[in-house]
C-alpha positions in Angstrom: 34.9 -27.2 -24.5 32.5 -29.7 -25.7 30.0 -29.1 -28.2 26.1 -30.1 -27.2 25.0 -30.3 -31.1 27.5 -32.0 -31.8 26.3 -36.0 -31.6 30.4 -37.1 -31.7 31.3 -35.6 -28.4 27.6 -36.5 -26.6 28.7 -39.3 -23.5 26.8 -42.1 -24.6 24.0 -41.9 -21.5 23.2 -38.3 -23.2 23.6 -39.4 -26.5 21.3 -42.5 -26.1 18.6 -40.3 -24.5 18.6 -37.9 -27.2 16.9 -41.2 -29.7 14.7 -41.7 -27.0 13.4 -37.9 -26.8 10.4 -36.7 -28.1 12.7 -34.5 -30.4 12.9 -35.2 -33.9 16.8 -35.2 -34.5 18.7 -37.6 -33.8 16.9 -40.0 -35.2 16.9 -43.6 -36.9 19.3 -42.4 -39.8 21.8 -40.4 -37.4 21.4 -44.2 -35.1 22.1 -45.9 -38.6 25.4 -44.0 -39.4 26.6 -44.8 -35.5 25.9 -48.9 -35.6 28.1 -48.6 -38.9 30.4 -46.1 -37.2 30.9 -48.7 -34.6 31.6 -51.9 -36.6 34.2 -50.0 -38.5 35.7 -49.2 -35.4 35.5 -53.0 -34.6 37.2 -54.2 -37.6 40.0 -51.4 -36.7 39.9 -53.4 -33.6 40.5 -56.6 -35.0 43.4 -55.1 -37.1 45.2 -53.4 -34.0 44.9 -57.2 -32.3 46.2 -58.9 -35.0 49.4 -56.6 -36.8 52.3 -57.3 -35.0 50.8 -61.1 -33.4 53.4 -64.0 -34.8 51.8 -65.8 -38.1 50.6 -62.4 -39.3 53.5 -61.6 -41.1 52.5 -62.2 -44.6 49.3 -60.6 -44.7 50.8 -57.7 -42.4 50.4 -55.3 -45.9 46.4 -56.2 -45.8 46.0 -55.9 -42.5 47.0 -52.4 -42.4 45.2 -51.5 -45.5 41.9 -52.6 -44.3 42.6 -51.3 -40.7 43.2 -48.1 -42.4 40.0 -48.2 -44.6 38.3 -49.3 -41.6 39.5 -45.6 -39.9 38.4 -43.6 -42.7 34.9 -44.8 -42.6 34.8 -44.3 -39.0 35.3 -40.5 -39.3 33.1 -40.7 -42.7 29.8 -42.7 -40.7 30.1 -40.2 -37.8 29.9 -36.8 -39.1 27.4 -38.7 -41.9 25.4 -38.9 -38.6 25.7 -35.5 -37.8 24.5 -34.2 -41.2 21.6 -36.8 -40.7 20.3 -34.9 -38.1 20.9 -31.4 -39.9 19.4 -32.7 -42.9 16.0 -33.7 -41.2 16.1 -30.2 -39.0 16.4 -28.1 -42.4 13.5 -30.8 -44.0 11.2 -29.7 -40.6 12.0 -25.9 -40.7 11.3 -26.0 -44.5 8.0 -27.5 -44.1 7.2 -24.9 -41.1 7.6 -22.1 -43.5 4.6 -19.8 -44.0 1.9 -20.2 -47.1 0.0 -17.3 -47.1 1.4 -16.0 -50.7 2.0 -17.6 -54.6 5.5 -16.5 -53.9 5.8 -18.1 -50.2 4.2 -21.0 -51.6 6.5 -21.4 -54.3 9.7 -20.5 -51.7 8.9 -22.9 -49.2 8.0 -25.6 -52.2 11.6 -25.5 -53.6 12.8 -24.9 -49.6 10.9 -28.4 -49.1 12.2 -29.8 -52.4 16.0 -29.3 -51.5 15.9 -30.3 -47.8 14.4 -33.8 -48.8 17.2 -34.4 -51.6 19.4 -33.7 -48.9 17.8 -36.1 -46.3 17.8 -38.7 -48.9 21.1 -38.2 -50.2 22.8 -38.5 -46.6 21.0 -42.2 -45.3 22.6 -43.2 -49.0 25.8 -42.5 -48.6 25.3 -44.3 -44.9 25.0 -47.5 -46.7 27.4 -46.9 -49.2 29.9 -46.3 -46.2 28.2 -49.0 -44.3 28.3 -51.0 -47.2 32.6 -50.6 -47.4 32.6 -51.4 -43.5 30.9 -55.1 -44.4 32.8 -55.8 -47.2 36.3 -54.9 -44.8 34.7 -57.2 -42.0 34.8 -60.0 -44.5 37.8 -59.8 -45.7 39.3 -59.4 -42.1 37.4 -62.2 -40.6 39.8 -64.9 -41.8 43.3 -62.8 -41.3 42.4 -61.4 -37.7 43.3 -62.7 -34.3 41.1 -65.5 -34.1 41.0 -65.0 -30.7 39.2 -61.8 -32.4 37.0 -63.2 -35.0 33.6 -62.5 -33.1 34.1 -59.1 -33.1 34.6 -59.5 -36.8 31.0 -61.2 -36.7 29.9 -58.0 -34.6 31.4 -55.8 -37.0 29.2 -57.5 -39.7 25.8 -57.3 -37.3 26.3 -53.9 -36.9 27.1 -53.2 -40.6 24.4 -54.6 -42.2 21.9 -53.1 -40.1 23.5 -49.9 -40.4 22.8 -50.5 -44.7 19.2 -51.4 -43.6 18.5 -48.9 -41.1 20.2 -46.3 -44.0 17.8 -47.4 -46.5 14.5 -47.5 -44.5 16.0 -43.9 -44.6 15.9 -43.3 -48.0 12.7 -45.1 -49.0 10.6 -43.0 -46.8 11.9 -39.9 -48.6 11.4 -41.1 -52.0 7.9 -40.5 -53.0 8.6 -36.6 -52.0 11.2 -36.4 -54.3 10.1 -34.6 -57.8 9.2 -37.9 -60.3 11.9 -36.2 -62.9 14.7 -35.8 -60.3 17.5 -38.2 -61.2 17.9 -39.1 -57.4 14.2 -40.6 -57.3 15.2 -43.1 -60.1 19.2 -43.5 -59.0 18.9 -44.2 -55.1 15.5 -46.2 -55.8 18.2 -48.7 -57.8 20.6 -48.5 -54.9 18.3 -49.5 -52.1 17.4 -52.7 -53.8 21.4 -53.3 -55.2 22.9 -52.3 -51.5 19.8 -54.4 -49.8 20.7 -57.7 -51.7 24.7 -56.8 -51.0 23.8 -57.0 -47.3 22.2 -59.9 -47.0 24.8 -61.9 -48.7 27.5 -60.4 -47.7 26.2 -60.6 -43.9 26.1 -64.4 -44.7 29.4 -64.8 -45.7 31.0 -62.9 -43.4 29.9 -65.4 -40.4 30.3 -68.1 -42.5 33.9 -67.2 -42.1 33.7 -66.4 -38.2 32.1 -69.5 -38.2 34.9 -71.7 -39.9 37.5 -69.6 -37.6 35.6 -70.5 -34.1 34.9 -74.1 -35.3 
């Protein structure tokens, strides 16, 4: 029987509806995960096209590996989206808690305080994930099908603005994080290391669809 809270077995009419909702949850970090979700599938795509073809032979070993990889991020991106969702709904029922005590106060403070590490941590490992899926487009790009290689480019596309959309994530959570929570300092270095990675990497990528379609 299929789940209704769970975003993975939502038809995509429902799903897509759900963003557009007044609700809260999904939201742009659970639509982050998917796009990445979805070029990972993409470069599996271009690995199922291309193992097996005639001239593939000798990188038949890589091809598998990085379809393979591509797999595992898959799963990872999609229940990443999930806990997106369940991170944000635990940041929102935190902040609803009540205030009328010191020891309320200080319950819901630390209740706030974990839910937002949470919601930050999750759109970071998006772009870490989504991160792996670009670097797999580009090194599939050349080896695919070449009839293929667009959907490399896609793969790339979708990547990188899954690593964006991840980190828009995480920058809005970290001014609520505690200024002597290693977090704060850590991701804060991540979003401007996995930012530059996705630009560049985005660029070479369709270089290399580019030199494949002529």
């Amino acid at each position: 029987m299929r789940d209704p809270d769970r975003l993975a077995e939502l038809p995509t009419r429902e799903l897509i509806g759900r963003l557009a909702s007044a609700s809260p949850t999904p939201g742009g970090g659970s639509a982050a995960a998917l796009a990445g979700a979805m070029a990972a599938a993409l470069v599996e795509m271009v690995g199922e096209l291309t193992v097996g073809r005639d001239g593939a032979e000798a990188d038949e070993a890589a091809l598998r590996e990085i379809r393979s990889s591509a797999s595992a991020r898959r799963h990872e991106l999609i229940e990443l989206a999930e806990l997106d969702a369940r991170a944000y709904d635990a940041v929102i029922a935190a902040r609803r808690l009540t205030r009328r005590t010191d020891a309320e106060r200080a319950a819901r403070s630390l209740r706030v305080a974990d839910a937002t590490r949470e919601a930050t941590e999750i759109p970071l490992r998006v772009a870490e994930a989504a991160a792996e899926v670009l670097r797999l487009a580009g090194r599939i790009a050349p080896l695919g099908n070449p009839h293929a290689v667009s959907d490399a480019g896609v793969a790339a596309r979708l990547a990188a603005a899954s690593i964006r959309g991840a980190l828009l994530n995480v920058r809005i959570n970290l001014p609520s994080l505690a200024a002597e929570d290693p977090l704060r300092a850590r991701a804060g270095s991540r979003v401007e290391e996995l930012g530059a990675e996705a630009s560049w990497s985005e660029d070479q990528v369709l270089a290399a669809v580019a030199a494949v379609m002529g």
